[in-house]
C-alpha positions in Angstrom: 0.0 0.0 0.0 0.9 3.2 -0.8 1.5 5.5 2.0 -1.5 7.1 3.8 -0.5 10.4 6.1 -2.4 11.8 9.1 -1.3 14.9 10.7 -3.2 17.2 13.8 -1.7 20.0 15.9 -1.6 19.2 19.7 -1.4 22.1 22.0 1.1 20.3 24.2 5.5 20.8 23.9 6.8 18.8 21.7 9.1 16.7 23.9 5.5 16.1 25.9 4.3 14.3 22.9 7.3 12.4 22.3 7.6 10.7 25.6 3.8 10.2 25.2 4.8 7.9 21.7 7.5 6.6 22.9 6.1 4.2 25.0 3.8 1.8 23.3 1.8 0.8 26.0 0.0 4.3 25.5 -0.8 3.9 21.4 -3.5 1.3 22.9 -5.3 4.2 24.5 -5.6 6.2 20.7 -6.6 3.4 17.9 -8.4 0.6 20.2 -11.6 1.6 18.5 -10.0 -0.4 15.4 -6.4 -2.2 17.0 -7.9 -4.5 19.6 -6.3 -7.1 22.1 -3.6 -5.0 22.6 -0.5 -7.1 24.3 3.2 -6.0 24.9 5.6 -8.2 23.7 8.1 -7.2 26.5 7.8 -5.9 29.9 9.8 -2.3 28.9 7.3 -0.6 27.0 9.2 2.7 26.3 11.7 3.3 23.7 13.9 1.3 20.5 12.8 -2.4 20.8 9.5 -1.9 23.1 6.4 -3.9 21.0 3.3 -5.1 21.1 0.9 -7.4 19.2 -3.1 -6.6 18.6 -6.0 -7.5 16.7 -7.4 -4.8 13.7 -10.9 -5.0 13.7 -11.9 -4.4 9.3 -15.0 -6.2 8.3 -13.6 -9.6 6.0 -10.3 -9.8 7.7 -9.6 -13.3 8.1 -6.1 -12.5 9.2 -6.6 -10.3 11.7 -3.4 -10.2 13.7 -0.1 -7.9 13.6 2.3 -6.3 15.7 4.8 -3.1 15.5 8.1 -2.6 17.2 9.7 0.5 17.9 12.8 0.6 15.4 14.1 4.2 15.8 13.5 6.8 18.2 15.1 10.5 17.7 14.3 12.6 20.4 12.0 14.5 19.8 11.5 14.5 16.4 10.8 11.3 14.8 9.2 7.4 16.2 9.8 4.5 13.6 7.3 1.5 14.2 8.0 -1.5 11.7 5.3 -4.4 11.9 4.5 -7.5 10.7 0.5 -8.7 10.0 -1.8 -10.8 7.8 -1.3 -14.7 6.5 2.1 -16.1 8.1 3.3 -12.2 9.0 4.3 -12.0 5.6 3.3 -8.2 5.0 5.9 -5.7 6.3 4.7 -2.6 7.5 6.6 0.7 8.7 4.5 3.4 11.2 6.6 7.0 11.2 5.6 9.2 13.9 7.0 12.6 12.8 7.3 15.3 14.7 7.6 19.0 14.5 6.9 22.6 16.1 4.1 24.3 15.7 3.0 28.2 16.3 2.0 28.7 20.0 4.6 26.0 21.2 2.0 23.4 20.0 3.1 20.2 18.4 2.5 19.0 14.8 2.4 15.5 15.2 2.4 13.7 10.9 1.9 9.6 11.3 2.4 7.9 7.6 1.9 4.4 7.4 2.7 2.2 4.7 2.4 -1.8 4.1 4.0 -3.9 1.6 2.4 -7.1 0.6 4.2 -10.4 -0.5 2.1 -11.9 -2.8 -0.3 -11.1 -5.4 -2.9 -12.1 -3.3 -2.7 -9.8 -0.8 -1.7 -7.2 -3.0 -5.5 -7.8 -4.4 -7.0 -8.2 -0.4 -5.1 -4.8 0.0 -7.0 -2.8 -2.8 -10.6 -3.9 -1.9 -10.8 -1.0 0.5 -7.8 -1.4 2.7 -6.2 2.2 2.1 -9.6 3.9 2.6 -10.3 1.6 5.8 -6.1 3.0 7.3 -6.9 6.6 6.5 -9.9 7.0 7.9 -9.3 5.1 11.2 -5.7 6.8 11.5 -7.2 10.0 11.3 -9.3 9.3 13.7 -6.6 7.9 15.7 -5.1 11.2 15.7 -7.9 13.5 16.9 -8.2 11.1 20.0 -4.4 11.4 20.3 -4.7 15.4 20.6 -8.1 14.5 22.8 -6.2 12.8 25.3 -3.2 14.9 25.1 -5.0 18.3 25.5 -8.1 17.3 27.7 -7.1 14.3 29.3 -10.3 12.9 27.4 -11.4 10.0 25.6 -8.9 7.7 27.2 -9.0 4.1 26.6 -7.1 1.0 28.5 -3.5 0.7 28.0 -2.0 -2.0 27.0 -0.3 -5.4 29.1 1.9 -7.8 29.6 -0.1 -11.3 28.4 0.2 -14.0 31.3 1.4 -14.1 34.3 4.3 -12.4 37.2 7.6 -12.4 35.3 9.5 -10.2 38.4 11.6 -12.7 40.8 9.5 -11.0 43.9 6.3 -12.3 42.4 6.4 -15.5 44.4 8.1 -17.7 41.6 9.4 -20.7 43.3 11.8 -23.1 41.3 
């Protein structure tokens, strides 16, 4: 897929914003009303490596599963998310959180995503609507981003460590 841009201005610093991004467990709170079943991957959710895995909710999915990683983070400008989804985690996706100042010491916060499907089948599953379907729910994502940034509003549930205690204090025995 081609890429697909959503930008919105958050009255908030820019460093604000970044830390906000930078840790993973919080992107659950912004796009659960289409990336469900959020799980972390790892127990650190901030910074390069940090990762989770969900479920996208799109009508006719039968593959609904994918997860992103944090690949790059440059203070405060720019978050790099690279993700694998669909049939076997064959289509490669890249997630680029951009950054930038804004008049009033607001934040322009630009998110471009872009997939790249393996085969010619999901090249054709890609172009019966999935471009429309990632536009319209990012840009959504992003007026709930500046929602809960600016108003502390509209917050959903962040996301979790699947199973149990992995800390030694957690009553482990061996």
């Amino acid at each position: 897929m081609d890429p697909v841009t959503s930008s919105v201005i958050v009255s908030r610093p820019q460093e604000e914003v970044f830390e906000y991004l930078a840790d993973i467990a919080n992107h659950a709170e912004f796009t659960d009303h289409f990336l469900i079943d959020w799980h972390l991957t790892r127990e650190d959710s901030y910074g390069v490596g940090a990762g989770a895995r969900f479920k996208i909710k799109m009508r006719g999915n039968r593959f609904p599963w994918g997860d992103v990683t944090i690949a790059e983070a440059v203070s405060p400008i720019r978050i790099v998310e690279v993700g694998r989804g669909g049939k076997f985690n064959r289509i490669r996706s890249v997630g680029v959180y951009e950054l930038s100042a804004a008049p009033g010491g607001a934040t322009r916060v630009t998110y471009t995503f872009e997939s790249e499907p393996k085969t010619l089948s999901d090249r054709f599953l890609e172009s019966l609507g999935a471009r429309r379907f990632v536009r319209r729910q990012n840009g959504r994502a992003m007026k709930r981003l500046r929602s809960i940034l600016e108003e502390d509003h509209d917050r959903g549930t962040r996301a979790s460590i699947s199973g149990g205690a992995r800390k030694p204090a957690s009553n482990f025995r061996i």
